[in-house]
C-alpha positions in Angstrom: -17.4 -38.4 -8.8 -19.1 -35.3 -9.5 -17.2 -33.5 -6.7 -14.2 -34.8 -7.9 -14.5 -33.7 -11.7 -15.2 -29.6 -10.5 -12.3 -29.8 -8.6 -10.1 -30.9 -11.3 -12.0 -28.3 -13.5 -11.3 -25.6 -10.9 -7.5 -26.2 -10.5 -7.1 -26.8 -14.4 -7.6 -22.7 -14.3 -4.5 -21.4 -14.0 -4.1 -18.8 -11.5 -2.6 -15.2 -12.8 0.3 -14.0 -11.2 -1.1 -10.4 -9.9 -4.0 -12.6 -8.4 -1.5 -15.1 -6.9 0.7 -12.3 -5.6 -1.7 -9.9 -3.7 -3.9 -13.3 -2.4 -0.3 -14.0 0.0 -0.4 -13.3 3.5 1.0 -10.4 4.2 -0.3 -8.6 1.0 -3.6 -7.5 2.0 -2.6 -3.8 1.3 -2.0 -4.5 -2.4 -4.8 -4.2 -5.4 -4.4 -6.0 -8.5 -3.0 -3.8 -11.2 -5.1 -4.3 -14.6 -3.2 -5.9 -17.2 -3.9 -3.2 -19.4 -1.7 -1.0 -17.0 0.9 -3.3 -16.8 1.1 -4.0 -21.2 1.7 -0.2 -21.5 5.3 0.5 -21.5 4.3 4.0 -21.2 3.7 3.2 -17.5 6.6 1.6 -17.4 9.1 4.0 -18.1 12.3 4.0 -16.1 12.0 0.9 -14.4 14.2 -1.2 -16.6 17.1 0.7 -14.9 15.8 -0.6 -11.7 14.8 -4.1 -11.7 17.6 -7.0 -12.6 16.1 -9.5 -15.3 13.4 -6.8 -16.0 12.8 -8.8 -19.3 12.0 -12.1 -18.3 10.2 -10.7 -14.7 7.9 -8.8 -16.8 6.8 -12.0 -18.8 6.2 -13.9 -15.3 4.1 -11.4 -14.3 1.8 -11.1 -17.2 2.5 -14.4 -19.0 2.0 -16.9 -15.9 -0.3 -19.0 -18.2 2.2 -19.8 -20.9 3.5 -23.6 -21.3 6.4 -25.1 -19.5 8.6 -25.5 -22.2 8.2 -22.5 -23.7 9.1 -20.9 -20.4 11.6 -22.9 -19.8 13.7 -21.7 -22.7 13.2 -18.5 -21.7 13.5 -18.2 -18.0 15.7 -21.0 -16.6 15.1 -20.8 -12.9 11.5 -19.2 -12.0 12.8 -18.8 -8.4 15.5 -17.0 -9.5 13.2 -14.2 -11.7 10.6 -14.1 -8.8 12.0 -11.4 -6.3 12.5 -9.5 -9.1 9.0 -9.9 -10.4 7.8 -8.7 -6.4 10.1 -5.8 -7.5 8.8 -4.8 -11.0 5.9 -5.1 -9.5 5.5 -3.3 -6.6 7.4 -0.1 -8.6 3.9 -0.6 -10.6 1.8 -1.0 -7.9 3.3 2.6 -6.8 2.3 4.5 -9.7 -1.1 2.7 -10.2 -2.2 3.2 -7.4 -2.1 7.4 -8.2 -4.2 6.9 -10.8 -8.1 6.9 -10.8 -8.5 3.4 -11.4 -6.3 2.2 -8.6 -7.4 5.1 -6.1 -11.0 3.4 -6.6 -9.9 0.0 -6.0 -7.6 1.4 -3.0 -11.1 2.9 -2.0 -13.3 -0.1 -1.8 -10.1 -2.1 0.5 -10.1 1.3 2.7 -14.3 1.4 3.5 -13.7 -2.5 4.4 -11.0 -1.6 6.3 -8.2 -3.6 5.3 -5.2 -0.9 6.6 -7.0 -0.6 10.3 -7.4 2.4 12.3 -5.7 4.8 13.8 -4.5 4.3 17.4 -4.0 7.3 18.9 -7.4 7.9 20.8 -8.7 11.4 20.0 -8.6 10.3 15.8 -11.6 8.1 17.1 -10.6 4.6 15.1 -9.6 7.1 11.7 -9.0 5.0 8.9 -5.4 4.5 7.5 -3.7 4.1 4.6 -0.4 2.5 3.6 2.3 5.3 2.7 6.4 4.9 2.3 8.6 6.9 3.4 10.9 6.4 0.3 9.6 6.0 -3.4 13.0 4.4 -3.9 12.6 0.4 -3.2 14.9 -0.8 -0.5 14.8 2.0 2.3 12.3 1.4 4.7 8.7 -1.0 5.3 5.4 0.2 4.8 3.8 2.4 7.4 0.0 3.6 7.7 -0.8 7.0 7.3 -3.5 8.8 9.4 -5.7 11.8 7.9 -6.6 13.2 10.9 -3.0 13.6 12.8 -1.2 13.7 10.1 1.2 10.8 11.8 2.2 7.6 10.8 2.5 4.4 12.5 3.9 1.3 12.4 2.0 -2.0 11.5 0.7 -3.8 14.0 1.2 -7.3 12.5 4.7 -8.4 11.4 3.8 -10.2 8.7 4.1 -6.7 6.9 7.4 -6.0 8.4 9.0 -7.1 4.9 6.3 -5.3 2.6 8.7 -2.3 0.7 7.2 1.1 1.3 8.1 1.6 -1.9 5.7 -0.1 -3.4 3.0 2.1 -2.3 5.4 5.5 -2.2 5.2 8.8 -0.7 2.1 10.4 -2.5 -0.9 7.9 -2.9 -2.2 8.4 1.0 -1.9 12.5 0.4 -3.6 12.0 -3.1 -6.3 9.9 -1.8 -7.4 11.9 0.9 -7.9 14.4 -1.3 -9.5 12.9 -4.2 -12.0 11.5 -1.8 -12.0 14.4 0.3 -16.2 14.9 0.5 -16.4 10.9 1.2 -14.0 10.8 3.9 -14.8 12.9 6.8 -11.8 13.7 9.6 -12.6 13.6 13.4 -12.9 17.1 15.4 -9.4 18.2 16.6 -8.6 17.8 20.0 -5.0 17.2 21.3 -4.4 15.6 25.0 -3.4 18.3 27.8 -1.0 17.3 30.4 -1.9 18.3 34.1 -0.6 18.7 37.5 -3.2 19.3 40.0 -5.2 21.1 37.7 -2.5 22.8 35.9 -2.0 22.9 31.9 2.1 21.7 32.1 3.9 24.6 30.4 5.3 23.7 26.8 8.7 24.5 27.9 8.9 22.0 30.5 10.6 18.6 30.1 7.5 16.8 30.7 5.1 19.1 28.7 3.9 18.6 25.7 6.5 20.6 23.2 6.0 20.4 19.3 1.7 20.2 20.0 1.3 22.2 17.4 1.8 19.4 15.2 -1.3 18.2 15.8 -3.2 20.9 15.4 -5.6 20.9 12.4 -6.7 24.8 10.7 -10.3 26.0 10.9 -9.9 26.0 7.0 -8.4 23.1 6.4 -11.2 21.3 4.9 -11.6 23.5 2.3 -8.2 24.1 1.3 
């Protein structure tokens, strides 16, 4: 009985939505935006324009607690308002993430490596970070940014295939690396040298290894 009655107690607590969201699978990448961030419609600013039902998504997402009825007169279908709600609030997640609270919670998932490491072998496991190639929602997935070669890569698991870059942007992995600059160390440069018989493979061949340079990391560049 006494087993019984704290689980009833637990599941009487209704969940939030933020918590609900970011808990699926497939959402590992995402922090949970304070609800202090999300009431300010300062940080809100534009995205009216941009989400359908912006109205009643913005009351799911920080209202998830209120009483059937009530919602019910307000939002008729929930499943209808939900993708928009994923929408609102991954355009939220975007720009919280660039400020310092979210960069510190983006911090604590990064040093327990939540966005994996690089795979190319001379960046030596280098964390990653999510990063879109589009702030605009609808363009492309989320990738993972490396530091160290300056690349990115596509997730390895597919279950993030249908996370919107968007929702984490173009700038957060750029500013993080340089907020946290003295924490995060980068790897020495090296770049991989094609051979034959001995031979460095000229740049200018077909098989050499043309646009290198890429790769290459300044003997300043940590102090830039």
């Amino acid at each position: 009985m006494e087993e019984d009655d704290s689980l009833s107690t637990t599941s009487s607590q209704p969940q939030s939505w933020v918590k609900w969201f970011c808990s699926l699978d497939g959402h590992e990448y995402y922090c949970q935006v304070e609800e202090d961030f999300i009431e300010d419609r300062f940080n809100l600013t534009g995205l009216i324009q941009q989400v359908p039902l912006y109205k009643e998504a913005l009351e799911l997402i920080v209202d998830i607690e209120r009483e059937e009825d009530e919602m019910s007169s307000t939002i008729p279908d929930v499943s209808i308002v939900q993708p928009h709600a994923e929408l609102l609030y991954g355009l939220i997640h975007q720009r919280y993430i660039n400020t310092k609270a979210g960069l510190y919670q983006m911090l604590d998932k990064y040093n327990l490596g939540h966005f994996g490491t690089c795979p190319r072998y001379y960046c030596e496991k280098m964390g990653l970070l999510p990063v879109g190639q589009h702030d605009q929602p609808g363009q492309s997935p989320v990738r993972l940014y490396c530091p160290n070669c300056k690349d990115i890569y596509t997730c390895n698991n597919n279950k993030y295939s249908n996370v919107d870059g968007a929702h984490f942007g173009t700038t957060f992995p750029h500013l993080f690396f340089k907020t946290f600059s003295n924490e995060i160390k980068l790897k020495p440069s090296k770049t991989y040298v094609g051979k034959l018989f001995g031979f460095r493979i000229n740049e200018q061949s077909v098989t050499g290894p043309r646009m290198q340079w890429l790769r290459m990391i300044p003997p300043n560049s940590s102090s830039s």
